[in-house]
C-alpha positions in Angstrom: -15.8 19.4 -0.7 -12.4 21.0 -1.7 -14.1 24.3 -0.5 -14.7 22.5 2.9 -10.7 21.6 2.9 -9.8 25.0 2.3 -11.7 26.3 5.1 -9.9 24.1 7.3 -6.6 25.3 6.1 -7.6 28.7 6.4 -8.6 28.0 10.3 -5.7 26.4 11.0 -3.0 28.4 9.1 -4.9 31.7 9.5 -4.1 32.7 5.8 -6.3 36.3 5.1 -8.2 36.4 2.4 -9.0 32.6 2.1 -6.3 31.5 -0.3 -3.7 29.3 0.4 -0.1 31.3 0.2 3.6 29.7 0.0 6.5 32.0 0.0 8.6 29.3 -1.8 7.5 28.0 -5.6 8.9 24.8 -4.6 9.1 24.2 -0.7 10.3 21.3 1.1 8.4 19.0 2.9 9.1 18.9 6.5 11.8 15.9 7.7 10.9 14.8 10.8 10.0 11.2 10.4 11.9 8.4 12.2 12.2 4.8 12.0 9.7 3.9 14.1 7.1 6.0 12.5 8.9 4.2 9.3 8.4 0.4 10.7 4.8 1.6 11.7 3.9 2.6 7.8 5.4 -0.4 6.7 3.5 -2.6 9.2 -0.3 -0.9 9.3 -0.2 -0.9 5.3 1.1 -4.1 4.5 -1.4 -6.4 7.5 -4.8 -4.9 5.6 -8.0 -7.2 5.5 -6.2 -9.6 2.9 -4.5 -12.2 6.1 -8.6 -12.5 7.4 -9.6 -13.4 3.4 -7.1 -15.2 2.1 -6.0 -18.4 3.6 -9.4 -20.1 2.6 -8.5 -19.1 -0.6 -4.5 -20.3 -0.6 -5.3 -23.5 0.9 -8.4 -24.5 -1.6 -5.5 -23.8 -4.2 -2.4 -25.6 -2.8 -4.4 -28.5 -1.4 -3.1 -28.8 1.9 -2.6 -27.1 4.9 1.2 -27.7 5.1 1.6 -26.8 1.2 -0.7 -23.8 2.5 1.6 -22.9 5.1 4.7 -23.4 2.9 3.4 -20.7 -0.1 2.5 -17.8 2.6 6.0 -18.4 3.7 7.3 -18.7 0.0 5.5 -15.4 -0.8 7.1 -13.1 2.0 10.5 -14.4 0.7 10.1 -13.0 -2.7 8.7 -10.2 -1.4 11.8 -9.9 1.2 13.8 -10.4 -1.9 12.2 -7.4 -3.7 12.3 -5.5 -0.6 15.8 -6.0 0.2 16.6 -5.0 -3.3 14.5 -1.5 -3.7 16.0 -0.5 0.0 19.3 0.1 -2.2 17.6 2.4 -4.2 16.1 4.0 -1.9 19.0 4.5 0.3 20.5 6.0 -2.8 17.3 7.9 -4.1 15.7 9.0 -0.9 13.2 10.9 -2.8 9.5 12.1 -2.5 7.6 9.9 -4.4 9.5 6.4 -4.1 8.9 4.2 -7.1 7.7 6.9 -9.3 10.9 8.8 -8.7 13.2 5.8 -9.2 11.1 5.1 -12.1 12.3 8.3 -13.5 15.9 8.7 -12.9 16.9 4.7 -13.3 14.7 4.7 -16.4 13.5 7.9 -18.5 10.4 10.9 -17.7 8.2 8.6 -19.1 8.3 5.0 -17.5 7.9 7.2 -14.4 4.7 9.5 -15.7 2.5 6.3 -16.6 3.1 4.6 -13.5 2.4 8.0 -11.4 -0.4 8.7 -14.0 -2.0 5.4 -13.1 -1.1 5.3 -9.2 -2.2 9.2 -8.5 -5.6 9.2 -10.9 -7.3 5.4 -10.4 -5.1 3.1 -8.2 -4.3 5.2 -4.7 -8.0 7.0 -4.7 -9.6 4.5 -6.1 -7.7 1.8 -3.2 -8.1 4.8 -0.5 -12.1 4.7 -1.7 -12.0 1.0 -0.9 -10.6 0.8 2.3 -12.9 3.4 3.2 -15.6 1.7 2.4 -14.7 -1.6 3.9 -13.5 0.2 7.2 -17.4 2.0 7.1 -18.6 -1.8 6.5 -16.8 -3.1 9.4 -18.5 -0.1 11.7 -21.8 -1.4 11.1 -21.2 -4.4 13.5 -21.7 -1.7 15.9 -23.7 1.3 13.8 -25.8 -0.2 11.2 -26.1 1.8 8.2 -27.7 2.0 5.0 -25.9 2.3 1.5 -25.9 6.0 1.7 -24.8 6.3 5.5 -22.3 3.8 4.7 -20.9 6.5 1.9 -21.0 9.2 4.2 -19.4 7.4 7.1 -17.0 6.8 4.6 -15.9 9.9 3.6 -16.2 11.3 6.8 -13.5 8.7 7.9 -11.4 9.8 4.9 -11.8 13.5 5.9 -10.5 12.7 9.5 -7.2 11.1 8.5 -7.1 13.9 5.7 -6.9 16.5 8.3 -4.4 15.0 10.4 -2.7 14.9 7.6 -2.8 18.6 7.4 -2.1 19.2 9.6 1.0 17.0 10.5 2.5 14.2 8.6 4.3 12.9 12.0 0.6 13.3 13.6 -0.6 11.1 11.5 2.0 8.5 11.4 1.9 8.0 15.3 -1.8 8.0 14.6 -1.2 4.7 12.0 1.3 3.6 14.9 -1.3 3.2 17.4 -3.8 1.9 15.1 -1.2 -0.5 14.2 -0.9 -1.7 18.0 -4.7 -1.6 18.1 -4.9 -4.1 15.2 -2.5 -6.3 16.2 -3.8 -7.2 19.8 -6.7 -9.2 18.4 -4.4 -11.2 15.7 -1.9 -11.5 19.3 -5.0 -13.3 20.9 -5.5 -15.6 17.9 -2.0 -17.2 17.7 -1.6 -17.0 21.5 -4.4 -18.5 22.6 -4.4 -20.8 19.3 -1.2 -22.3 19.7 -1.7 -23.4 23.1 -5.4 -24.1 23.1 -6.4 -25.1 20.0 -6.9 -28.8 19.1 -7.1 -29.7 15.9 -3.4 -29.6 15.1 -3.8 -30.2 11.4 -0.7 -29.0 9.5 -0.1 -32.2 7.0 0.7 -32.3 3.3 -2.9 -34.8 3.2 -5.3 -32.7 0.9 -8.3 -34.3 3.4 -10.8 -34.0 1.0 -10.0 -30.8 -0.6 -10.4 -30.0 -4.0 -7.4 -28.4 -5.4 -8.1 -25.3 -7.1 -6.3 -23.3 -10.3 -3.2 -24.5 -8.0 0.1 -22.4 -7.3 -0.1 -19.9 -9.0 -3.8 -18.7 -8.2 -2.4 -19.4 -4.5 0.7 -17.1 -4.6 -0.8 -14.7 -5.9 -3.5 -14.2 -3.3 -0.5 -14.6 -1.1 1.7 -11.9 -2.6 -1.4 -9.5 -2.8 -1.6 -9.9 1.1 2.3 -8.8 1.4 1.3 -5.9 -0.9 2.1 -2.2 0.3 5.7 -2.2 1.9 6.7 -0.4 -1.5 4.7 2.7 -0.8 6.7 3.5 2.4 9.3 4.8 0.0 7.2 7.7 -1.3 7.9 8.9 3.1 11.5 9.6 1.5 12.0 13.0 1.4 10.4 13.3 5.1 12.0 11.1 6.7 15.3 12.0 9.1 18.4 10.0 7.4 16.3 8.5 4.8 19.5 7.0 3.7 19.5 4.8 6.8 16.3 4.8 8.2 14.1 4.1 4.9 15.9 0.8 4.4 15.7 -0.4 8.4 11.9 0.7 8.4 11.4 -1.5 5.0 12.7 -4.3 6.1 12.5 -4.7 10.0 8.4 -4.1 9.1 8.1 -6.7 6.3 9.8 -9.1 8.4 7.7 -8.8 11.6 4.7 -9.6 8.8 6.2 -12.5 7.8 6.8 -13.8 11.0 2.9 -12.8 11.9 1.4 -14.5 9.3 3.6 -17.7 9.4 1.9 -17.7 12.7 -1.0 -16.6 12.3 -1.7 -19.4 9.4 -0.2 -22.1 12.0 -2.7 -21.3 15.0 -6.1 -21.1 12.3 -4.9 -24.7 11.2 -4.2 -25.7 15.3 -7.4 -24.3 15.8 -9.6 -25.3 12.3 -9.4 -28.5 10.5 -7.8 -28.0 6.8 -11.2 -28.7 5.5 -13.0 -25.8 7.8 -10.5 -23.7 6.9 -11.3 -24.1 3.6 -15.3 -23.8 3.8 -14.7 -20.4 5.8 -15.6 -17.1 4.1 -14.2 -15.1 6.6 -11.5 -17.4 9.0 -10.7 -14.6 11.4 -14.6 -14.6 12.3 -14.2 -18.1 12.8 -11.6 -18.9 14.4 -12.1 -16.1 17.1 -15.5 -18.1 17.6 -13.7 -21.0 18.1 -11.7 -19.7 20.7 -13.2 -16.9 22.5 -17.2 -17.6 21.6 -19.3 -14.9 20.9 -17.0 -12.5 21.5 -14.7 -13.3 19.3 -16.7 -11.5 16.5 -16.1 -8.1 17.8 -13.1 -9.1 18.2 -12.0 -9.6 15.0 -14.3 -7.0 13.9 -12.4 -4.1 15.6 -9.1 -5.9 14.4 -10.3 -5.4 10.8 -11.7 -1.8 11.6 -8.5 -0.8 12.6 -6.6 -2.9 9.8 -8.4 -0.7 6.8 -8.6 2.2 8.9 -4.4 2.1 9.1 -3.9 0.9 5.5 -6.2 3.7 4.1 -3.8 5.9 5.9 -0.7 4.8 4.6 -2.5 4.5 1.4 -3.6 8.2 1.4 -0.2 9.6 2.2 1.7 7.3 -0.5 -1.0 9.0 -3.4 -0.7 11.9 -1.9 3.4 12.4 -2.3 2.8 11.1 -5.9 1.0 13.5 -7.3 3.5 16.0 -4.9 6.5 14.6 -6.9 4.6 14.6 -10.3 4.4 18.5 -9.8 7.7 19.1 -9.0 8.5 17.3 -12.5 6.0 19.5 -14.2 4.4 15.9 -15.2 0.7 17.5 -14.6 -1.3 20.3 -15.6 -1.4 23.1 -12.8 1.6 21.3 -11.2 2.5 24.7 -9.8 -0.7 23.8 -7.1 0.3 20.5 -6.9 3.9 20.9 -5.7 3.1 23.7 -3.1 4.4 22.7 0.7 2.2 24.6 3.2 5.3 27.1 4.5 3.5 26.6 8.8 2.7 22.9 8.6 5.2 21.6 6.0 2.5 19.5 4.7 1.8 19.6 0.3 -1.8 20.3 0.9 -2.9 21.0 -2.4 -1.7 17.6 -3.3 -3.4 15.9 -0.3 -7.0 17.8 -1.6 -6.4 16.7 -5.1 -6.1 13.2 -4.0 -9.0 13.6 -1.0 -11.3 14.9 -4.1 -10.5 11.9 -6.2 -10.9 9.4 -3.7 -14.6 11.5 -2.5 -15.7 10.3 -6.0 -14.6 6.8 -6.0 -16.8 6.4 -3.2 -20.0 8.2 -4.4 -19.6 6.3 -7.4 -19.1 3.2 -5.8 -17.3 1.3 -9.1 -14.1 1.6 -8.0 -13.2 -2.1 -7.5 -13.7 -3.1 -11.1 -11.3 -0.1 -12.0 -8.6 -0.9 -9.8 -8.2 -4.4 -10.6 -8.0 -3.7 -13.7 -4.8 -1.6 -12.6 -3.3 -4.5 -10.7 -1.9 -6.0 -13.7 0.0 -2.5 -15.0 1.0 -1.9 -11.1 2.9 -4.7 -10.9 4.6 -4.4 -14.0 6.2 -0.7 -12.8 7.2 -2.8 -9.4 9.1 -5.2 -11.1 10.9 -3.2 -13.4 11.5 -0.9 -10.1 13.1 -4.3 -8.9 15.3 -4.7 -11.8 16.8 -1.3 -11.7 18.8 -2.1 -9.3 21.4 -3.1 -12.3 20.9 0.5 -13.6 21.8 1.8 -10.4 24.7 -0.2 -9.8 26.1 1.4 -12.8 24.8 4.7 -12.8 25.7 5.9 -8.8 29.3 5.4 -8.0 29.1 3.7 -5.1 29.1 4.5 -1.2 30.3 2.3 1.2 28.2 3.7 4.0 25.0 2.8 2.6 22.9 0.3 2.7 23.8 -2.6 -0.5 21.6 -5.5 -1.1 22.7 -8.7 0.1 24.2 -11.9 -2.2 23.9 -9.4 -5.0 22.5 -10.2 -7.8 21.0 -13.4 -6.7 18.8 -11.9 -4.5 17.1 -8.9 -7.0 16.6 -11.9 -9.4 14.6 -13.8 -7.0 12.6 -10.8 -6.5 12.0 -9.5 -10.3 11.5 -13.2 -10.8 8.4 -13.5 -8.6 7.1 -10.2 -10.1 7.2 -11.4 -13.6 5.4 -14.8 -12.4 2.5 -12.7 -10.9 2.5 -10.8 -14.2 2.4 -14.2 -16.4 -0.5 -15.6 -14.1 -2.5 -12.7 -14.2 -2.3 -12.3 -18.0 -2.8 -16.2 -17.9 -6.2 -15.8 -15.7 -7.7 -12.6 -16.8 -6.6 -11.2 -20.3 -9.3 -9.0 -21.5 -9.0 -7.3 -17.4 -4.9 -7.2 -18.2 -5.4 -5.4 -21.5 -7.9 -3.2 -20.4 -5.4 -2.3 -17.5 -2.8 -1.5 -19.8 -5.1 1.0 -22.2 -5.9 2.9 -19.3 -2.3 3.5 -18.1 -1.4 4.5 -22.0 -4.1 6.9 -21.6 -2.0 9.3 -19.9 0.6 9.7 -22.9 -1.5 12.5 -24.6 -1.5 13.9 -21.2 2.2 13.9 -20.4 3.1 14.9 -24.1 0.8 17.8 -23.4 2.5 19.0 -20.3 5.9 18.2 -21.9 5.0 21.1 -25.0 3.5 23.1 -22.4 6.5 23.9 -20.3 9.0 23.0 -22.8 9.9 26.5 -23.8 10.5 27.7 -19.9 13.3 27.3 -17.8 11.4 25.0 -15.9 10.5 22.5 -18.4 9.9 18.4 -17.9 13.0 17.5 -18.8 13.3 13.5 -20.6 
């Protein structure tokens, strides 16, 4: 397979001899990102699958369709608040490789190594592998497959976004953009057409025969998980044209437009669907869309969801992919020399991009990859709230610049934010502790692997520095 993505290079670039040459050790990725491409990211990663899943799932726990409506609207707040908070680091540290890079200069070389070492080897391929997958699973409402084709159409689907890459990261962004458009027509139609036409009008704190589940907590954090992904857009900073400015707008302009569609989007299912429906449904885009539009409101939603993987698993493919591009700059993984090459025709770190292509190829074949990668949720979400928390470390580290961007009612609102991230951490060790553990062996895993590197290179000039 990496042989295949070679070839490819070698077409396009027209590189004699079949390797891939850079005239620079280190090059730069090419800047030529703007805020809309930005809001775009933000948007097509953060509106996946999870707002068709989840709000059977929310409103079994909360009880109540109003209560329902109240947590979804709760959870993009703290997520706001965490948002508005890491967009002052970013417009101070507007880096290749977002978190991971903040990680390392707010805290120390290693904070940063086992959250890349867990993000670039099991949670981005192993969450590009899903998406993949699910995107491959939503084709066969028009293609039916078997278990094998489905693999195959999954990686070819993976290949295609993996060239445009390539080729351009710009490409591929207005690529996500349109995607994003494409996705958001048929969740347009539901709260359109569900607000004015639907009948049910059944937003009340009554629980209407509803059993209350695990409650709040279970509730928020299905809720949260939905709102999940704006983070990655910072890993775009290095690309992007006045990062400074531009990485900050694109953050929060996109997770505010998702807020506002999902408040809606919740509204219209319960204007639509009684709360009790609502909560029998396994899939309430399905049946709402049957509801309103009849038959055809299964391919409908089907082609909403198609497009909602096939955009996240882009944004999810170029956030692992500048990862494991800044992890080689720091000399944080063996053969990082590869890893940190920039293509000097397309600007694009293709080495990085076929590491991560090769990675996710196997997640698929092997077809495990959801058991992995929720075991990783647990340690993910511990690196994103200590990412919220540094804005302290920042405040006193950077002398400040009145230009940029600053977080708003500081510091009330980056405790609001690392508050919710240490709640989903509590409820998570609360529901699944054995998964939590096992999460948190597999990130220490990489500490032989980053102490290796460290003696490695430590007698150059170009050594990982702590």
């Amino acid at each position: 397979m990496e042989a295949f993505l070679i070839s490819i290079l070698i077409k396009i670039d027209n590189i004699k001899g079949g390797e891939l040459l850079v005239h620079q050790e280190e090059g730069k990725l090419k800047r030529n990102l703007g805020l809309r491409e930005g809001i775009a990211y933000v948007i097509g990663f953060v509106i996946g699958t999870g707002i068709f899943l989840k709000p059977a799932v929310v409103l079994v726990n909360m009880g109540s369709s109003a209560s329902a409506l109240i947590i979804w609207i709760v959870g993009g707040l703290i997520s706001m608040c965490s948002a508005l908070t890491i967009s002052e680091i970013a417009a101070y540290i507007p880096k290749v490789g977002g978190l991971y890079t903040y990680l390392v200069e707010l805290y120390n070389d290693v904070v940063g190594f086992l959250y890349g070492w867990i993000e670039v080897i099991i949670s981005s391929p192993g969450g590009s592998a899903a998406l993949a997958i699910a995107c491959a699973t939503f084709a066969t409402y028009f293609i039916p497959m078997g278990k094998w084709e489905l693999k195959l159409f999954a990686i070819f689907i993976t290949l295609l976004i993996v060239i445009l890459q390539i080729i351009s990261t710009k490409l591929s962004l207005q690529m996500q953009g349109i995607a994003t458009i494409g996705k958001l027509v048929p969740m347009a139609a539901i709260i359109i057409f569900g607000l004015i036409n639907g009948t049910a009008h059944d937003i009340s704190f009554a629980t209407s025969g509803i059993i209350k589940g695990a409650g709040t907590g279970v509730a928020l954090l299905g809720v949260l998980w939905s709102y999940d992904g704006w983070m990655n857009t910072c890993t775009l900073g290095d690309e992007m044209i006045h990062p400074e400015k531009n990485l900050p707008k694109a953050i929060i302009i996109g997770l505010a437009f998702v807020i506002i569609v999902y408040a809606l989007f919740n509204t219209a299912i319960f204007n639509v669907m009684s709360a009790p429906q609502v909560a029998a449904s396994e899939s309430i885009g399905v049946d709402v869309s049957k509801k309103l539009f009849g038959r055809g409101g299964t391919t409908l939603i089907t082609i909403g969801m198609l497009l909602s993987s096939f955009a996240a698993l882009n944004a999810q493919l170029a956030s692992g992919i500048r990862v494991a591009f800044a992890m080689g700059q720091k000399k944080q993984l063996p053969k990082y020399k590869i890893l940190n090459r920039v293509n000097p025709k397309l600007g694009t770190p293709v080495n990085s991009i076929i590491f991560q292509t090769v990675i996710s190829i196997i997640f698929i074949l092997l077809g495990n990859f959801n058991t992995i990668t929720d075991l990783c949720i647990f340690v993910i979400w511990i690196f994103f709230t200590l990412g919220v928390f540094s804005i302290f470390i920042l405040r006193k580290k950077y002398p400040r610049d009145e230009k940029l961007y600053k977080v708003p009612l500081y510091p009330i609102i980056p405790i609001i934010g690392g508050i919710g991230g240490l709640y989903l951490i509590f409820v998570t060790i609360r529901d699944s502790f054995k998964g939590s553990m096992l999460g948190l062996a597999l990130t220490l895993i990489g500490l032989p692997v980053y102490y290796y590197c460290k003696k490695k290179y430590s007698d150059k000039d170009d050594a990982v520095k702590e």
